[in-house]
C-alpha positions as CSV (number, residue, x, y, z in Angstrom):
1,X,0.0,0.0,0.0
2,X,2.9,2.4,0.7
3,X,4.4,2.1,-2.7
4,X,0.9,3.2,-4.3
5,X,0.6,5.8,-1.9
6,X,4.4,6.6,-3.3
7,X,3.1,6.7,-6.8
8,X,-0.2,8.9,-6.3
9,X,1.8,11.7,-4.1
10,X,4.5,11.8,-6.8
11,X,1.5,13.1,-9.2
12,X,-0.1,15.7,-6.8
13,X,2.7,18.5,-7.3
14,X,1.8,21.1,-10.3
15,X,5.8,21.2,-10.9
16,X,6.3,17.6,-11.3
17,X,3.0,17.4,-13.7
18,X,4.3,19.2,-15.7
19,X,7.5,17.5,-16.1
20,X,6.2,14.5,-17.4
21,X,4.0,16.0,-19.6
22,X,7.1,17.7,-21.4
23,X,8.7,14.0,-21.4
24,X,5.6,12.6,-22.6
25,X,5.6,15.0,-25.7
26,X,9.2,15.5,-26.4
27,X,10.8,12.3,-25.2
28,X,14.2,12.6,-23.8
29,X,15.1,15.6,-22.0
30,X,18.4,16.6,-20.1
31,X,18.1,18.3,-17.1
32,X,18.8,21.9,-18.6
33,X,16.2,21.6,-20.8
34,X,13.5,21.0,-18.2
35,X,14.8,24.2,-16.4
36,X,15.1,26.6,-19.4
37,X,11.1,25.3,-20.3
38,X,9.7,25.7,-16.5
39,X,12.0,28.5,-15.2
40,X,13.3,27.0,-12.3
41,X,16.3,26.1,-10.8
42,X,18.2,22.8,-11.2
43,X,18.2,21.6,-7.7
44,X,13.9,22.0,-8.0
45,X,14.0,20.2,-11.5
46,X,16.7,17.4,-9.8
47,X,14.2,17.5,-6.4
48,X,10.9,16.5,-8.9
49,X,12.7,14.1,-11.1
50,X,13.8,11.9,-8.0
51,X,10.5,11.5,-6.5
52,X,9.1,10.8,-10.2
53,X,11.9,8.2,-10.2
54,X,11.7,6.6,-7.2
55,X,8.2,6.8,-7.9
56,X,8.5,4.1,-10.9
57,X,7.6,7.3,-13.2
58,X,11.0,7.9,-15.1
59,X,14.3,6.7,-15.2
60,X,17.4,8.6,-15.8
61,X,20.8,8.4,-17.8
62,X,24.0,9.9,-17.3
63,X,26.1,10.9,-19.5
64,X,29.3,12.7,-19.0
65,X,28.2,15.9,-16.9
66,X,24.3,15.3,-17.9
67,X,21.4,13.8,-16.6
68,X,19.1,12.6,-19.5
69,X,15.7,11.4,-17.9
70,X,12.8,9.7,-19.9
71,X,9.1,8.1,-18.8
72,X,9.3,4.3,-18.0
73,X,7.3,2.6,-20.9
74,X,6.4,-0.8,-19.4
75,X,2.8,-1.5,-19.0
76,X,2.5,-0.6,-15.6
77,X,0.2,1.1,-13.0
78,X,2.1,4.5,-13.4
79,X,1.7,4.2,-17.7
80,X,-1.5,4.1,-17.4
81,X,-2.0,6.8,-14.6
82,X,0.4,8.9,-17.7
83,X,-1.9,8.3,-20.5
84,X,-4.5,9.7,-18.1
85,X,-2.2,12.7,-17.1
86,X,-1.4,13.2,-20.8
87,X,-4.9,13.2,-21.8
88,X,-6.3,15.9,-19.7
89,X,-2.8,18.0,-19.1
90,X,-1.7,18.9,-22.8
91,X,-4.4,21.0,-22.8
92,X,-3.3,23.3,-19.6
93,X,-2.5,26.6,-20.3
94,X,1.0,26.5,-17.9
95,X,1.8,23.1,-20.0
96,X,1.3,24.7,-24.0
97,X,3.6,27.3,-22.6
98,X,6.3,24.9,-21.6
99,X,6.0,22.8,-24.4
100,X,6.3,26.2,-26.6
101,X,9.4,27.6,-24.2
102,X,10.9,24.3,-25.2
103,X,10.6,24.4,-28.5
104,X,12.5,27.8,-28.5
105,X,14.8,26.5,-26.9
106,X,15.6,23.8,-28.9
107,X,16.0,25.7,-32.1
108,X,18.4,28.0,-30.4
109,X,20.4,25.7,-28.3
110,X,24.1,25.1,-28.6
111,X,25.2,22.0,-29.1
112,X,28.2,22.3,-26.4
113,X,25.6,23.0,-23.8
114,X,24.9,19.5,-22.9
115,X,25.0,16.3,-25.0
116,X,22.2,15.8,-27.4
117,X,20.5,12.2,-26.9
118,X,20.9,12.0,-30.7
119,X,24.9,12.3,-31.1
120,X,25.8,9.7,-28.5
């Protein structure tokens, strides 16, 4: 019962919602690119994505200085509470706006700024 109770708390921050709705949509993110898109610092981003991980949520990489961190996409109780998440959050006003910061950001981002997923 503890580990469920685990998995529902993880979900009840605004912060840590929106997270995984940004990994749902674009995939793979590094730590930097979850701050530039929410505006926060990187302790609050590495703060969320540990409880999201030790919540069965996401799992994370590193890779030389970087943290890479995607959604865990076995069939479990937390993938389904995500497609529920996913369906109802894309459509939050604070979420468009951090999926659009993101794509900004993207564009414009120098490669030397952290790894990108797709040159390793």
């Amino acid at each position: 019962m503890q580990h469920h109770t685990q998995v529902f708390k993880a979900l009840s921050d605004a912060t840590r919602l929106r997270i995984v709705l940004l990994l749902l949509k674009h995939g793979e993110l590094c730590v930097c690119d979850i701050m530039t898109s929410l505006v926060i610092p990187q302790s609050t981003v590495s703060r969320h994505l540990s409880i999201l991980r030790n919540a069965g949520f996401v799992e994370g990489e590193r890779r030389g200085a970087w943290m890479y961190y995607q959604v865990i996409t076995e069939d479990t109780i937390q993938t389904r509470l995500l497609h529920t998440v996913r369906e109802y959050g894309s459509s939050w006003p604070e979420v468009r706006t951090d999926s659009r910061r993101l794509g900004e950001y993207l564009k414009t981002k120098e490669t030397s700024s952290c790894e990108q997923p797709w040159q390793s």
